[in-house]
C-alpha positions in Angstrom: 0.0 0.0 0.0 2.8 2.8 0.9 4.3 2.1 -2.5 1.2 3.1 -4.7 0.9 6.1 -2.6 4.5 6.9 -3.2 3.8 6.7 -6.7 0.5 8.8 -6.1 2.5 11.3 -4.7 5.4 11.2 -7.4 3.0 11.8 -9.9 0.9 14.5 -8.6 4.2 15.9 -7.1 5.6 16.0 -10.8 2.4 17.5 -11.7 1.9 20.4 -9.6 5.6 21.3 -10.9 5.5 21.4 -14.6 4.7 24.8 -16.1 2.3 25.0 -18.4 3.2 25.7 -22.5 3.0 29.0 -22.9 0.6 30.3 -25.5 3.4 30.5 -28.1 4.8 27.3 -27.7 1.4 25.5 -27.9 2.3 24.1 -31.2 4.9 21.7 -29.4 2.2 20.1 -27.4 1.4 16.7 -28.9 3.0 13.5 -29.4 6.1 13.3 -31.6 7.8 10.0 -32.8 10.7 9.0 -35.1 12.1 5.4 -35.6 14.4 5.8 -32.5 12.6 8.5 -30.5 9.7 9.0 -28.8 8.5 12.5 -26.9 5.2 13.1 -25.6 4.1 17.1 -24.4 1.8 17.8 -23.0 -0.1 21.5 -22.5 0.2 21.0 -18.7 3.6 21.0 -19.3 4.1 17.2 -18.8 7.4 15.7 -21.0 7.9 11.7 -21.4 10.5 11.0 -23.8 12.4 8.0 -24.6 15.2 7.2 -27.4 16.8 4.3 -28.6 20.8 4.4 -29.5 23.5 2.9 -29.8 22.1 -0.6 -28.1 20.6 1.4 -25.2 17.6 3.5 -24.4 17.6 6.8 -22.4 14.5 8.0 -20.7 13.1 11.2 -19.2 9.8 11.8 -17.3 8.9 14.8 -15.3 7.8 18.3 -15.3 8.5 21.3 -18.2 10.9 23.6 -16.5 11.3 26.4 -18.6 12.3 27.6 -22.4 15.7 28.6 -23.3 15.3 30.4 -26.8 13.7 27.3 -28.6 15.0 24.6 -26.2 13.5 23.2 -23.6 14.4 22.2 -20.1 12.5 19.1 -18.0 13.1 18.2 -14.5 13.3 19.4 -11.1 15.6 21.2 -9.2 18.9 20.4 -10.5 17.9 17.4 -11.8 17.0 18.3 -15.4 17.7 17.6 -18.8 17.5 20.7 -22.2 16.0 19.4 -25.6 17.8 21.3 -28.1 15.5 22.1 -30.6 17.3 22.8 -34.2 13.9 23.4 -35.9 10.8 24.0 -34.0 7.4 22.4 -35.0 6.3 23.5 -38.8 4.1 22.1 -41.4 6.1 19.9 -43.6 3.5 18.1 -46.5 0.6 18.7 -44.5 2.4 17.1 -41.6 4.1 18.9 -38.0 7.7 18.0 -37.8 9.9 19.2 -35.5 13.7 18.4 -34.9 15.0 17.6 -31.2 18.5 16.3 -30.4 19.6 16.0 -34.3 16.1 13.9 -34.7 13.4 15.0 -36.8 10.2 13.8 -35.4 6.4 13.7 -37.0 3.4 14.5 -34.8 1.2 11.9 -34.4 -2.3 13.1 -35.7 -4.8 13.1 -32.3 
């Protein structure tokens, strides 16, 4: 029982942290996949994220920090990671692509 309330807690903990997107950075909001990465955004200002290289996987849950230029940072404290984003989400062929980390990703339609 104390573990699923720890994991209550996490989560809502995580929650309450996370900033929401700011009105012009709404258009990263969504779920973005390539063959090797994964990235989910919420407009809460939620971030999952998980990528596949080299024989490993690196993940990253937790709260949207803050925006540096087009980048973004997740985490708490000093516990965070920054998404460098090289081109920020556009219509390519009627389709939202956005590049993170050298990888260009497609939003998933909703």
């Amino acid at each position: 029982m104390k573990k699923y309330l720890s994991v209550i807690f996490t989560a809502l903990f995580l929650t309450a942290c996370s900033k929401p997107l700011p009105e012009n950075r709404m258009t990263y909001a969504g779920e973005w996949v390539s063959k090797e990465m994964y990235l989910l955004i919420l407009p809460d200002g939620t971030v999952s994220y998980k990528r596949l290289k080299g024989g490993g996987s690196t993940e990253v849950n937790g709260p949207l920090k803050e925006f540096q230029g087009d980048d973004f940072v997740v985490g708490i404290g000093f516990l965070t990671t920054t998404f460098d984003v090289s081109e920020t989400p556009y219509i390519e062929n009627e389709q939202w692509v956005m590049t993170v980390d050298g990888v260009k990703l497609t939003k998933r339609e909703e």
